[in-house]
N, C-alpha and C positions, 0 to 999 in steps of 0.2 A: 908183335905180341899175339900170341894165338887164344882162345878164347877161355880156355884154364887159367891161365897167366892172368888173364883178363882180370876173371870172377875173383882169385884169388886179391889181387889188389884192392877191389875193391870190399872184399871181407877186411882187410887190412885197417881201411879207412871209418870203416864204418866201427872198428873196435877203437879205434885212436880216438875217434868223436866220445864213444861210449864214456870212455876212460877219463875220455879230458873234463867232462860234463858230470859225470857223476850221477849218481839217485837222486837229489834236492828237487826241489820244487822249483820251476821259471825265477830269476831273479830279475831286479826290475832292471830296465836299458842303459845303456852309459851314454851321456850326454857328456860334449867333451869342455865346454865352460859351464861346466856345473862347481860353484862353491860352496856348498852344506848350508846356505842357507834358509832356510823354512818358514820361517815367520810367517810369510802369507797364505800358508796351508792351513785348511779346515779341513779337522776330520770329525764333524757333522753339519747336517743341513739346517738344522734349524737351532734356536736358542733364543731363550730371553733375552733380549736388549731393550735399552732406554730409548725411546725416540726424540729426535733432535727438534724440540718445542721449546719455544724461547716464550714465554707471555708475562705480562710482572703481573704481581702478585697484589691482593687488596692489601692495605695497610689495617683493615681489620682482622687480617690473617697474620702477618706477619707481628703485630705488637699485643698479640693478644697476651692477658697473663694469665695467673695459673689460677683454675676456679675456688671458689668458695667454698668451704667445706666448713666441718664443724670445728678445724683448728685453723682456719685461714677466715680471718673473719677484718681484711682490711678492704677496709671500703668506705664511699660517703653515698650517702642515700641522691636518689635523682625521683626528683617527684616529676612524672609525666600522666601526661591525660589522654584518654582514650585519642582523642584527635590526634595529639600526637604521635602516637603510636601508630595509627593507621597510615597519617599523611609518612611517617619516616618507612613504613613498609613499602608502601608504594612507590615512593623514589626510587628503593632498593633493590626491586623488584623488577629484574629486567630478567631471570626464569624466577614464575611463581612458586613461591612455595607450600605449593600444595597441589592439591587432588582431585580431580572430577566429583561428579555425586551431589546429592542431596542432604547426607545426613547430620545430622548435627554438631555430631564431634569425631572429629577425624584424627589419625596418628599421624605424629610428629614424620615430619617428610625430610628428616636429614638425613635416615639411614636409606631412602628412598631413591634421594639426591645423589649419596655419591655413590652406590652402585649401581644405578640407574642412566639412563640416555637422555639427552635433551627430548626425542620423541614426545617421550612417553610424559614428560612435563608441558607445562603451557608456559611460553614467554612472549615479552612484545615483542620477539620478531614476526612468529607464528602468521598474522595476517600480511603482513611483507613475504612471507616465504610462500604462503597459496597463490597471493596474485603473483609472483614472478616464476611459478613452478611452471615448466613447458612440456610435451610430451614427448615421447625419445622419436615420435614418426616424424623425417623431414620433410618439407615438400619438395615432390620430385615432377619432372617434366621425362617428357618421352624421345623420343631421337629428331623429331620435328620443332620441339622447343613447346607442345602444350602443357597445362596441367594435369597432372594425373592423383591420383588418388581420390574420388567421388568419398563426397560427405555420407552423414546420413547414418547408417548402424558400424560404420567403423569409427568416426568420430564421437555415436551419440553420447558414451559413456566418457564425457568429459572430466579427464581429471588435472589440468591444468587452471592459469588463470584467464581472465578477461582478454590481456594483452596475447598469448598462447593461440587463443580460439580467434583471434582476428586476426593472427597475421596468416590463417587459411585463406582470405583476400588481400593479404599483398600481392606483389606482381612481382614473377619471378624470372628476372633475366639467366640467359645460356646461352650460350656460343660452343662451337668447336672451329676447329681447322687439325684437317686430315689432308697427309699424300699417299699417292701409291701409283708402283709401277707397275706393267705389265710385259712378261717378256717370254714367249713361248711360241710353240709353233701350230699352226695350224691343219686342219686335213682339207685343205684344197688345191685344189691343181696351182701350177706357174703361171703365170701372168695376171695375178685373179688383181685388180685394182682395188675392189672392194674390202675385200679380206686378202692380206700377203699371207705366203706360207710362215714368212716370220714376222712374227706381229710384234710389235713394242709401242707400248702408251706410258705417258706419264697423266696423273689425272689429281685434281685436288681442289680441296671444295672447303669452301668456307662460310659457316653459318652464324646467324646473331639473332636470335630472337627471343621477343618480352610478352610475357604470358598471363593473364590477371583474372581470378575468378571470381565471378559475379554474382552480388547477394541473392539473385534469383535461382545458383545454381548453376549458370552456362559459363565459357571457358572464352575466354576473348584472345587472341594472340595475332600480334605482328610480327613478322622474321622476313630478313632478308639474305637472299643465301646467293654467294657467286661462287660460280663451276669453272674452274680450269681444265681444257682438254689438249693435249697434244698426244698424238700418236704418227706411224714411219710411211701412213697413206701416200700416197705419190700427190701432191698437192697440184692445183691446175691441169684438174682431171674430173671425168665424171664423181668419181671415189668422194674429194675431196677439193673444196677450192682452195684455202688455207692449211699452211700447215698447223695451227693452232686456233684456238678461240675461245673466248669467254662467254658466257652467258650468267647474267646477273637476272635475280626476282627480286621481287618485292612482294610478300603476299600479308592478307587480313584475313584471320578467319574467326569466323562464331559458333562455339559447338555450345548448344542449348538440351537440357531435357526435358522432355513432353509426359513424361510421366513418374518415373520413379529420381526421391532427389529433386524434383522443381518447385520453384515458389522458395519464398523470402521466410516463410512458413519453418519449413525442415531446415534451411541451412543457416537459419538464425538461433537455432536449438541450440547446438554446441557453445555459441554466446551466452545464451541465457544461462546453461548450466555453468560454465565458467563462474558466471558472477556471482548464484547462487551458491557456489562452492566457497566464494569470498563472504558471503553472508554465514553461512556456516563456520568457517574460523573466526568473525566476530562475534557470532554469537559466543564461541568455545571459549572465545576471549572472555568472554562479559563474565559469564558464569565464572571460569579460576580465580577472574578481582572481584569477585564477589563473595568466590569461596574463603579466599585469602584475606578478607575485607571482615568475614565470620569468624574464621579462627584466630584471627589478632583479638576481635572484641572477646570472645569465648575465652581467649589466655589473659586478657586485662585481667577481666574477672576470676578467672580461675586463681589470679596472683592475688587479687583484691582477699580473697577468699582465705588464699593461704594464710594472708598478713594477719587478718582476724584470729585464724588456726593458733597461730605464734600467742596473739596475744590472749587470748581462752587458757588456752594451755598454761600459759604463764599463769595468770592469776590462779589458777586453779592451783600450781604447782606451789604457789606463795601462799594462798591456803594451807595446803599440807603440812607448809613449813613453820606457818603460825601454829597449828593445831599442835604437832611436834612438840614445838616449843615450851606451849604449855602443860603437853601431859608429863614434858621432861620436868615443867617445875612442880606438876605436883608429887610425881614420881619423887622426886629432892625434899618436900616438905612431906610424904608420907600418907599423900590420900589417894595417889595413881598406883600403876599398876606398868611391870614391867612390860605386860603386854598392849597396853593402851600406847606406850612409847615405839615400841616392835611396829603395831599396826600402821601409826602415823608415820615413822619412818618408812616403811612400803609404799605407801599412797605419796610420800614426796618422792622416794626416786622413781617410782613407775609416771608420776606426772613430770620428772625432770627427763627422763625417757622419751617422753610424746614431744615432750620441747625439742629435745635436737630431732624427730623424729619429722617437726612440724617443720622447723629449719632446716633441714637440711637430708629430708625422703631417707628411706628404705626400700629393700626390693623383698624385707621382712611380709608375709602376706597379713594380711588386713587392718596395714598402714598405707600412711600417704607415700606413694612413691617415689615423688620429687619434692616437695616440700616446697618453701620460697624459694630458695637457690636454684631448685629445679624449673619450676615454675617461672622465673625469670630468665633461665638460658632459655626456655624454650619461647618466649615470649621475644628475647632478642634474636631469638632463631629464625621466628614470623619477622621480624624487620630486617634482618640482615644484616647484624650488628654483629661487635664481636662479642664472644661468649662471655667475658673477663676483660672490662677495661677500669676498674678502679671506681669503679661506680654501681650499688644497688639500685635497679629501677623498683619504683617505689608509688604505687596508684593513687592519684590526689582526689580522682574523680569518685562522689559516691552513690551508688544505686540507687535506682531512683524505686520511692516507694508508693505511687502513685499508683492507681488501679486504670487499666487500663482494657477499655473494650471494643470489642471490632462487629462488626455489624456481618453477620456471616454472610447474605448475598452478593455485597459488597466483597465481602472478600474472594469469595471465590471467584466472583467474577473480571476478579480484577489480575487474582493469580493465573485464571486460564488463560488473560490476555498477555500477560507481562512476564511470563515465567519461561527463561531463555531454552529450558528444557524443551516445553512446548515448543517453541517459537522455531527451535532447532528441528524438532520431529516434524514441522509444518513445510520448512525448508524444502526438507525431503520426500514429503509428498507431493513436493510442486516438480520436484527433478523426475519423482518415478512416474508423474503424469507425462512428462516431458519427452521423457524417452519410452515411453509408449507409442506417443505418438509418432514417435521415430521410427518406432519397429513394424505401426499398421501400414508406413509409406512404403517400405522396402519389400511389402508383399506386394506392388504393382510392380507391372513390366519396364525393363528398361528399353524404352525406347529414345533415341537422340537420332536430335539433326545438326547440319553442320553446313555450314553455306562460308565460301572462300572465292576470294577474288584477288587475281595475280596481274602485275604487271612485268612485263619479260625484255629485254635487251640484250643481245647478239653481235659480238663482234669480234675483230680481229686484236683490238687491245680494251683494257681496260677502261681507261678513259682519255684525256679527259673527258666530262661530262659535256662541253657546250657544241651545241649540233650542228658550228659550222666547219666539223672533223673531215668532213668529204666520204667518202666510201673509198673499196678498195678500186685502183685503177683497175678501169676495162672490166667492170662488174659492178650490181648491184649491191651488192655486201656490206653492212655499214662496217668501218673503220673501228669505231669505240663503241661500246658492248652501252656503258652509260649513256652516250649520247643515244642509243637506238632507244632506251627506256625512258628517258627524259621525254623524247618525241611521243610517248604514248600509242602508238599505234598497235604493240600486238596487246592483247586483254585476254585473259581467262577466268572464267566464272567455274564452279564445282557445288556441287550441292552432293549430301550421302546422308541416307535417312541408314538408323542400324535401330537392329530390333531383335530384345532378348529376354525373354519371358523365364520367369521361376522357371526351375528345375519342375519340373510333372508333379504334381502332387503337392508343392511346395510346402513341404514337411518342414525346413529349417524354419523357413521363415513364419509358418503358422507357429512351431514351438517357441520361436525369438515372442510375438507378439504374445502367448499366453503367460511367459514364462514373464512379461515387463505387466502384464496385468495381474498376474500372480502376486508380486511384488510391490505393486501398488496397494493390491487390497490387505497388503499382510501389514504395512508402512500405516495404513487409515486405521487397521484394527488395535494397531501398538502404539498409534495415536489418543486411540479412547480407552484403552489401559493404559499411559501414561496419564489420564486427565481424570482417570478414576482414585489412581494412585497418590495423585496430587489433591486432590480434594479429603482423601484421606488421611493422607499425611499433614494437613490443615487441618483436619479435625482433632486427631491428636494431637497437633502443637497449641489447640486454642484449649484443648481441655487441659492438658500440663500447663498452661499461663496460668487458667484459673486455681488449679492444684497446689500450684506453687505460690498465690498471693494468699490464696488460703493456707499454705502452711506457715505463711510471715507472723499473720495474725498469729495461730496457733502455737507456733515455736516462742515466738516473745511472750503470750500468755504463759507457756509452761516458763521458760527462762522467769519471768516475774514471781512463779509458784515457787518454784526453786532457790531461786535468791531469797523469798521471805523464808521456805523453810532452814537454810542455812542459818540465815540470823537465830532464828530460835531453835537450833539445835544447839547451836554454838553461847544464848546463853543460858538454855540446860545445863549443858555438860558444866560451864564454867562454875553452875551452881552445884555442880555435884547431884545432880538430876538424872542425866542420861550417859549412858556410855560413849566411848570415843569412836565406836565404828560405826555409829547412827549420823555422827557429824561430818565423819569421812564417807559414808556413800550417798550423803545430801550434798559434798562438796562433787563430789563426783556427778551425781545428776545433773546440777547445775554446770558443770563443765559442757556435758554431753549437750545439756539443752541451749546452751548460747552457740556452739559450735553448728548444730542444728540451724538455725534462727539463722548464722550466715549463711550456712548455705544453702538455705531458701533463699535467700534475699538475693544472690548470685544465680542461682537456677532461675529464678524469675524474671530479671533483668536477660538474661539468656534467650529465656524462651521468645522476651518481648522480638529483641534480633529475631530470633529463628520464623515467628510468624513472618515480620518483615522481607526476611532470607525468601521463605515459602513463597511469597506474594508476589516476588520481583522488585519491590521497594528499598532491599537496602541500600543499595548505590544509593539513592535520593534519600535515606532514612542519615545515610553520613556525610549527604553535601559532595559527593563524587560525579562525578562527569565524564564518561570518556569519548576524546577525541582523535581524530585522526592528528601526526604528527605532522610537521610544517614540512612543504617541499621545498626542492632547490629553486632559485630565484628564477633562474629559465622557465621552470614551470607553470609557473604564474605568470609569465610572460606569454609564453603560448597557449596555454589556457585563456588568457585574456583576447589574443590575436583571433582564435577560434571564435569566443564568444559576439566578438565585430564582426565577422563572418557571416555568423546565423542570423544576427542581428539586420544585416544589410541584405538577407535574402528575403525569398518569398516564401510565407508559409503556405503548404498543401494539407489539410487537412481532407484526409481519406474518408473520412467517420472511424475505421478498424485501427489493426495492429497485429503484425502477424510477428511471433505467436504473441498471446493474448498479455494480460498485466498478469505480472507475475508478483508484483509486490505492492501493498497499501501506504508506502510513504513510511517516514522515521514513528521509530515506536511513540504514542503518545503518552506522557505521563498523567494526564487526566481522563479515565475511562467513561467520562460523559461522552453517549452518543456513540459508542463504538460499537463496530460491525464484528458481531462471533458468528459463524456460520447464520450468514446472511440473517440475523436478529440482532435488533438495536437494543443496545444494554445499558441503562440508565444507571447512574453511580457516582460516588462517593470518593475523589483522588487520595483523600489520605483512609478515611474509615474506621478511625480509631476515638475514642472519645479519653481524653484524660479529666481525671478529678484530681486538681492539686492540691484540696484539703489534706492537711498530716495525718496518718493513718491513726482511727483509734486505739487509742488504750485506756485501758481500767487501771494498770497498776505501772509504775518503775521500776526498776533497781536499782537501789541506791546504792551509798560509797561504798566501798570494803571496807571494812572494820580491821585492817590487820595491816603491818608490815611490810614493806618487801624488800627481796634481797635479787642485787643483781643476779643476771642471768648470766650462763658461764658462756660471755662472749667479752667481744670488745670491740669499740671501733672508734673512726674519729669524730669528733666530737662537731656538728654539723649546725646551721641554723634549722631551726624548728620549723615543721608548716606553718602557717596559719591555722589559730585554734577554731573550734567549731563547736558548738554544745551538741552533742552525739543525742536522739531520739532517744537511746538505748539505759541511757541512766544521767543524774542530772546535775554530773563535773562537769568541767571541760577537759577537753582533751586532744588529742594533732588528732588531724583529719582521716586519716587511715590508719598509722602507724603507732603500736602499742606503746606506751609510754618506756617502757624498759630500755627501747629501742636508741631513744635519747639520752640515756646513761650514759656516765665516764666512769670509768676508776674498773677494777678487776675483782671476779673473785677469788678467793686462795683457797686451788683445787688441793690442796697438800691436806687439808682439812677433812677428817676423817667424815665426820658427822656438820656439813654446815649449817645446819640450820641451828647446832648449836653456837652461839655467841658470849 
């Protein structure tokens, strides 16, 4: 075929492919046990899915019903007492529910909770989780088996626990075993004994050493390392006597530092900051069951408050409906007025408004939000209950009306000692002195020494070790590498001093030490605007106590003006004297001023907490305690073994302590005799004075004069508290709970007008 022929064929071939193939795009490959099915094909990378989490569920979750409203009214009342509500929160209470801060009334932490992180909340894990936190640096050793990584401004900024920063003196074993050959040719002449042109070694070495850093800073290590040598030397030659040998060490070495990183002083730091970091989640601890300890008492009351709300209203609302009544009957006999009936009717449904308004909240602006119903989920919200279990909680406990005063040096001085706020800022000044002191070390030189002492054996087999092996025949040579080291006879000592000064200038390290003094001073300054902050915010809380016991007095004086002027409006008008909307916005003052009166009474009780809160007293103000949780029984076992230990030793007393006391003992609850920036402060443990005389009054209010018509609810029919004769007027009456509250029977909403009868 000549080269036309050729080309022509190949034009052939290449239009047959054209042809056969077509214009399309690449189709995909044929694979020959391919059966169409796809199922396991994603054509995307990413997507919502469910994660595979199995955890059972609380049975407050799961059985809860459906809440309260103004048409769901079954229920049976549950009369609980402050204490109980706090101890049942606390149980329940494994993450707090609630919020850092100081302030007095905090928002509800459910919508907090569940789009929120455990983080960002406090629980009792919280101090388990700081001491067992470790740092991500391991400890590493070097190819000789030392420790490596020196203390000091890499460690200072401890953020681990107790256990973390001590196991930087554990002792850290390592071993290798390594082979290797050797097979290659040499540049030396023929005959060479010493070196062959073709050289081949086998060689392998096996190492074990334990390595332990010491609270002074120095580095202690024992390692024992044996050397396997064979190589193709002509043995029973100058070259070489054996064709093999081992040679086994023994070595101890001490690498100490003489200047930067020595002393018990710096490498005790990272310790102490560990632990300090463990006092600091207690304290964060203390503060949330305190906070949460506040906002339970602040929801009692709030609900206490509401209950009042409910009942004010009512009777106001029954007022309305007496007034009604009767301008309906004179309207009927001919001496009212169409309008007198019109207005009465308005002032009953706008007070029967505030009723469901007080039962059962509004997001209507300048009403109660949540009303009872509210006010109780959010109260089982703080315990951990469920929202809806067939039961109203229901406040038995009633505020106390006592006057109550605090001795202002006392107190402050008693808040700047006990107030976990402080207590936490102080912490912190003790870490940033800490590592201060970390950073002025790290501007000396490093200099280290190192002093090691070896013992060496050589032989032609490993061992055994007992020295009566012989040597090799017709040579001094020992036989067993062990038995030559057991004998003792060869020794080597080594000493190496290394020395290595800042960088010229030492710029880092002057910035590291300004930048922790820096830091310090900024830590001391935001210390004494915290304690100015604090003292102020005590001053406020003592003046709103007294504001608020003054407005008790003043509220029930007006309430007592008020009730007298209803009666005498009520019998004007009955005399045909006065009009009927003089009688209806007397019944209305007197609503507004009872409702008042509660919640003063609530705000004052409040406030009594919040001084306490301020002070660091509530824990002790509610019989609370916190303690560490019980360990496993080993541990008290070895704890115990330890403490025979100490016990059976000698004590040394230094005089010192490096580094110095970082802490004054458990917090004291009586501030007699305590040290505040080294001044003894003389005081007063509780600093309150109560006067349990009944508070005066000039006047009562007495019965209502009217009617009443159930309230448009219903529920089951319950035993009654214990009665109580109320300060406030001089029935009796249930201890919290408006009397309405204890009704049976329905009203009939079908009824256009009900106050008509």
């Amino acid at each position: 075929m000549n080269r036309k022929q050729y080309q022509y064929a190949v034009y052939l071939q290449i239009a047959l492919l054209v042809v056969a193939t077509g214009c399309r795009t690449p189709t995909q490959p044929f694979y020959l046990h391919e059966d169409g099915d796809l199922s396991h094909y994603l054509d995307t990378a990413t997507a919502i899915e469910y994660p595979d989490v199995e955890l059972p569920k609380l049975e407050d979750v799961l059985q809860a019903k459906a809440p309260l409203t103004v048409d769901n009214h079954e229920y049976e009342f549950w009369d609980v007492t402050l204490e109980e509500c706090v101890s049942i929160a606390l149980n329940n209470s494994k993450i707090l529910r609630t919020v850092s801060g100081t302030a007095q009334q905090r928002q509800n932490t459910a919508a907090q909770i569940l789009s929120g992180s455990p983080d960002g909340l406090g629980s009792t894990f919280d101090p388990a989780i700081q001491s067992s936190t470790t740092q991500s640096l391991p400890l590493t050793v070097d190819s000789d088996g030392n420790r490596t990584l020196p203390r000091g401004a890499i460690r200072a900024s401890q953020v681990g626990g107790v256990e973390d920063a001590l196991s930087e003196f554990d002792a850290q074993m390592s071993s290798f075993l390594s082979y290797d050959t050797t097979d290659r040719s040499r540049n030396v002449g023929a005959g060479n004994i010493f070196n062959p042109q073709q050289f081949r070694a086998w060689d392998s070495t096996q190492q074990l050493a334990l390595s332990k850093r010491l609270a002074t800073g120095g580095v202690a290590t024992l390692r024992e390392r044996v050397v396997y040598s064979r190589n193709n030397i002509t043995p029973d030659s100058v070259g070489r006597l054996v064709a093999s040998d081992y040679t086994v060490v023994l070595e101890a070495q001490v690498q100490h530092p003489l200047m930067r990183n020595r002393g018990t002083l710096v490498n005790r730091v990272p310790v102490v900051l560990a632990s300090l970091n463990e006092d600091s989640s207690l304290t964060e601890f203390e503060s949330l069951v305190r906070n949460l300890v506040a906002d339970v008492e602040n929801a009692y009351w709030e609900l206490y408050c509401a209950y009042r709300n409910v009942e004010t209203t009512q009777i106001a609302r029954d007022s309305a409906q007496a007034t009604a009544r009767f301008a309906q009957l004179n309207l009927e006999s001919g001496s009212g007025t169409a309008q007198d009936v019109a207005q009465a009717e308005e002032q009953f449904f706008a007070f029967s408004a505030q009723l469901t308004t007080a039962l059962a909240g509004t997001n209507v602006p300048g009403n109660d939000p949540y009303g009872v119903y509210g006010r109780e989920r959010e109260l089982r919200n703080l315990m951990g209950i469920a929202s809806t279990d067939g039961r109203l909680a229901r406040p038995i406990d009633e505020p106390s009306l006592a006057a109550v005063k605090f001795d202002w040096h006392e107190l402050t001085t008693e808040a700047l000692y006990r107030s976990p706020e402080l207590r936490a800022q102080k912490i912190r000044i003790k870490q940033r002195e800490l590592e201060c002191l970390v950073a002025k070390n790290q501007m000396l030189p490093d200099l280290n020494v190192s002093f090691s002492a070896r013992w060496v054996g050589v032989g032609d087999t490993l061992g055994p070790s007992s020295r009566d092996g012989g040597n090799i025949p017709g040579s001094t040579f020992a036989n067993s590498a062990l038995a030559d080291l057991t004998e003792g006879d060869h020794t080597e000592v080594g000493a190496r001093l290394e020395f290595t000064p800042p960088a010229i200038g030492s710029r880092r390290e002057k910035a590291r030490v300004r930048n922790a003094q820096l830091q310090l001073r900024r830590e001391e300054a935001f210390l004494q605007e915290k304690e100015l902050a604090m003292v102020h915010q005590l001053s406020d809380a003592v003046g709103k106590l007294q504001v608020h016991y003054d407005l008790i007095h003043n509220s029930f004086q007006r309430w007592a003006a008020a009730e007298r002027e209803v009666r005498a409006r009520l019998a004007e008008y009955e005399g045909g004297r006065s009009p009927v909307n003089v009688v209806l916005q007397s019944q209305q003052r007197r609503a507004l001023a009872q409702i008042e009166y509660y919640r003063s009474l609530c705000e004052y009780n409040k406030s009594i907490a919040y001084v306490h809160y301020l002070k660091g007293t509530l824990l002790d103000y509610n019989n609370i305690a916190l303690n560490e949780g019980p360990w496993a029984d080993k541990a008290y076992w070895d704890a115990l073994e330890r403490a025979r230990e100490r016990d059976a030793s000698y004590f040394l007393n230094y005089g010192y302590t490096r580094p110095g006391v970082v802490r004054q003992g458990p917090v004291k609850t009586n501030v007699n005799n305590v040290m505040i920036d080294n001044e003894t402060v003389m005081g007063d443990e509780v600093g309150e004075i109560y006067y349990e005389d009944a508070m005066p009054m000039e006047v009562l209010p007495g019965d209502v004069e009217f009617d009443s018509i159930n309230p448009p609810l219903s529920n089951k029919a319950v035993p009654s508290p214990p009665t109580s004769t109320s300060a406030m007027d001089s029935r009796t009456r249930s201890a919290v709970v408006p009397a309405s509250f204890e009704a049976t029977g329905t009203s009939d909403r079908n009824v256009s007008n009900p106050y008509r009868s």
